[in-house]
N, C-alpha and C positions, 0 to 999 in steps of 0.2 A: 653354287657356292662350293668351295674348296671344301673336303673335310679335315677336320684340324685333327692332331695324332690328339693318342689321351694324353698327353701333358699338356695340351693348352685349350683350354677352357674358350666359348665362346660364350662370354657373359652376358651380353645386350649390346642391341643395333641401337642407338637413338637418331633418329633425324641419316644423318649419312654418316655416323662417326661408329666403328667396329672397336667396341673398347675387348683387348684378349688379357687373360688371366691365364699364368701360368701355373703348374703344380701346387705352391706354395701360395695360390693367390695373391700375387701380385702383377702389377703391370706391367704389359712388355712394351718394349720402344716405340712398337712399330703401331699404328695405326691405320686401316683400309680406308680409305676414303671410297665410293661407291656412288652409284645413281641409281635410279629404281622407273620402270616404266610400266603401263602407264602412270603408277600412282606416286607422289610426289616425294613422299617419304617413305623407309620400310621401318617399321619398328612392333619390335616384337621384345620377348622376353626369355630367356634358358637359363632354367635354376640346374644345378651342380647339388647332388646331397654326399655328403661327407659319409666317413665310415659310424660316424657319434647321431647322426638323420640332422645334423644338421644343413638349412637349406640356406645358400648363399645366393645373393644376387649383386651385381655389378650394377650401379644406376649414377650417369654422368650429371650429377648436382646444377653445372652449368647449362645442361641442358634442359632439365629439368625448370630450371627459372625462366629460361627462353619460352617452353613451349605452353606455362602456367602462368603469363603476367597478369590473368584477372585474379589468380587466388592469391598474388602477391599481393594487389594491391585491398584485399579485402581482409586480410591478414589471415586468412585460414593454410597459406605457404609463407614460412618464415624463415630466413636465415639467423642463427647464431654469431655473435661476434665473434670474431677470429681469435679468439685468445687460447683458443686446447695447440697442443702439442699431439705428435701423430706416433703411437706406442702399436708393436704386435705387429703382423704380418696379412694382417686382415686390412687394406686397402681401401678397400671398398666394402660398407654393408649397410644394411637396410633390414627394417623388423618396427614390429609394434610394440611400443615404450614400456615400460616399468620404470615407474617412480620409487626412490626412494631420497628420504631427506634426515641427514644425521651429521654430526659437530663431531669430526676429532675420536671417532668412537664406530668402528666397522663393521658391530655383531649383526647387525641388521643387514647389512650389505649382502656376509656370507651365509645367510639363512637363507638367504634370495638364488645366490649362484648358486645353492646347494639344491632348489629343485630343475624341475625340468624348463628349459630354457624357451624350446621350442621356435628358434630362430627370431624371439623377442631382443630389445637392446635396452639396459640395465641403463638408467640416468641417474647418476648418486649426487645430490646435492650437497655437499659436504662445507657449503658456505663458503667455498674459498679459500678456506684455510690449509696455508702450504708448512703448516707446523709439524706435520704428521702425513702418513701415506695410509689409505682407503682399501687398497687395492693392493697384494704383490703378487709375486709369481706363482706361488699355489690357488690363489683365488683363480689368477686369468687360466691356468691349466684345467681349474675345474668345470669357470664356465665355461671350456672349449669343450668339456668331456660331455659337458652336461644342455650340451648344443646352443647355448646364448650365442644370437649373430654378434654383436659387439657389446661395449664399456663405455659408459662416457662419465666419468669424472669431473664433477668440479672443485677438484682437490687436486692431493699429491697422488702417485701408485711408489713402488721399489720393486726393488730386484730387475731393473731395466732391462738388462740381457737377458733373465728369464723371458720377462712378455716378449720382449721382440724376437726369441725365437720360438713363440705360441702363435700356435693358425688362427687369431681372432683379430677381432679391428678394437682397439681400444685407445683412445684418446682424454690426457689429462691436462692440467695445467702446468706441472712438473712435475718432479721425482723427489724423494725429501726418505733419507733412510731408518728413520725413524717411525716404530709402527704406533697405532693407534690405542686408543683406550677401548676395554671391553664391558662397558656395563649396559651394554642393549638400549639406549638410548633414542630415539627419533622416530619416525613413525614412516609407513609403506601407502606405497597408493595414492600421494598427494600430490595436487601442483605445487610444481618448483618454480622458480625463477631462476635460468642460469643465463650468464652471459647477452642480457639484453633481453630477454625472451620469457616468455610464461608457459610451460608446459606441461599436458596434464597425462595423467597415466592413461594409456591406449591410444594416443595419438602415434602417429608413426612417424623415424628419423631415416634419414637416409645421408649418407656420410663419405664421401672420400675424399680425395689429395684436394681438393678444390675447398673444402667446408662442410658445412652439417647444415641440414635444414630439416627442418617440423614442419609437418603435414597434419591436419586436423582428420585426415583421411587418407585409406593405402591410396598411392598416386598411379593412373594407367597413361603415360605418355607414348 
């Protein structure tokens, strides 16, 4: 195989698809298509650790469904309805979940990005409510500092151009520039229900341009 310089990233083979991650972790155009002999597929795995130890991984969600149709249909692999929006420069991530469930109100949120991340992804329930933003631009800087692989919002964030020039993957419902209420409110650690789905803390998400999907378990495709 080719060696790729240090600006491009070789994230993960699935099946015969060479998904490549550039500097900024995002995707590049091109795509290798490949065959493997004798064995019928190659598929492995190459995590990237950042200068914050966080560790990224690239994992193509459509494939992923493909090569997992018994645990779709037993629901222990779920997709999320398509209703997040695609925030930050983080593409593609993958980590095991943290819950948190709060209204309008984001002290909890940032007591969470404020410890160590450890390439986990932060699920705020925020009920939907696009009255208010969860999430802005110092929160997502922090959890990039403080190594969280991704964000997932079922609310608003702000400061748009902040996140989207931060290295994280973070995905909301929209953007709404008005911030939140502060009186600590909601509680950590619980299942949510976002977007069609029931999701409990330490289950694992894996997310890119394609959708999100929950795993009841890290996934080895």
């Amino acid at each position: 195989m080719q060696v790729l310089s240090n600006s491009v990233k070789l994230a993960r083979v699935l099946g015969t698809r060479m998904i490549l991650l550039n500097s900024n972790n995002q995707f590049l155009s091109s795509l290798t298509q490949f065959s493997t002999s004798p064995l019928s597929s190659l598929q492995f795995q190459l995590r990237t650790k950042s200068s914050s130890g966080r560790h990224r991984a690239a994992i193509a969600t459509a494939d992923v469904c493909d090569s997992n149709a018994a645990l779709l249909v037993n629901g222990d692999l779920r997709a999320l309805d398509p209703i997040f929006k695609i925030y930050g420069q983080g593409l593609a991530f993958s980590g095991p979940i943290v819950t948190v469930k709060v209204f309008e109100d984001n002290v909890l949120v940032r007591q969470l990005l404020e410890t160590e991340g450890n390439g986990r992804v932060l699920v705020i329930d925020g009920g939907g409510s696009t009255r208010c933003a969860l999430v802005g631009g110092n929160l997502a800087q922090w959890a990039h500092d403080m190594a969280w692989a991704g964000i997932i919002v079922n609310g608003c964030i702000r400061d748009v151009d902040e996140i989207n020039a931060c290295d994280i993957g973070v995905r909301a419902l929209g953007s709404n520039p008005l911030k939140s209420n502060k009186k600590a409110v909601g509680e950590k650690h619980v299942p949510v229900q976002i977007a069609g789905t029931l999701i409990h803390d330490g289950e694992w998400l894996y997310a890119d341009s394609d959708g999100i999907l929950i795993s009841k378990t890290q996934l080895s495709v």
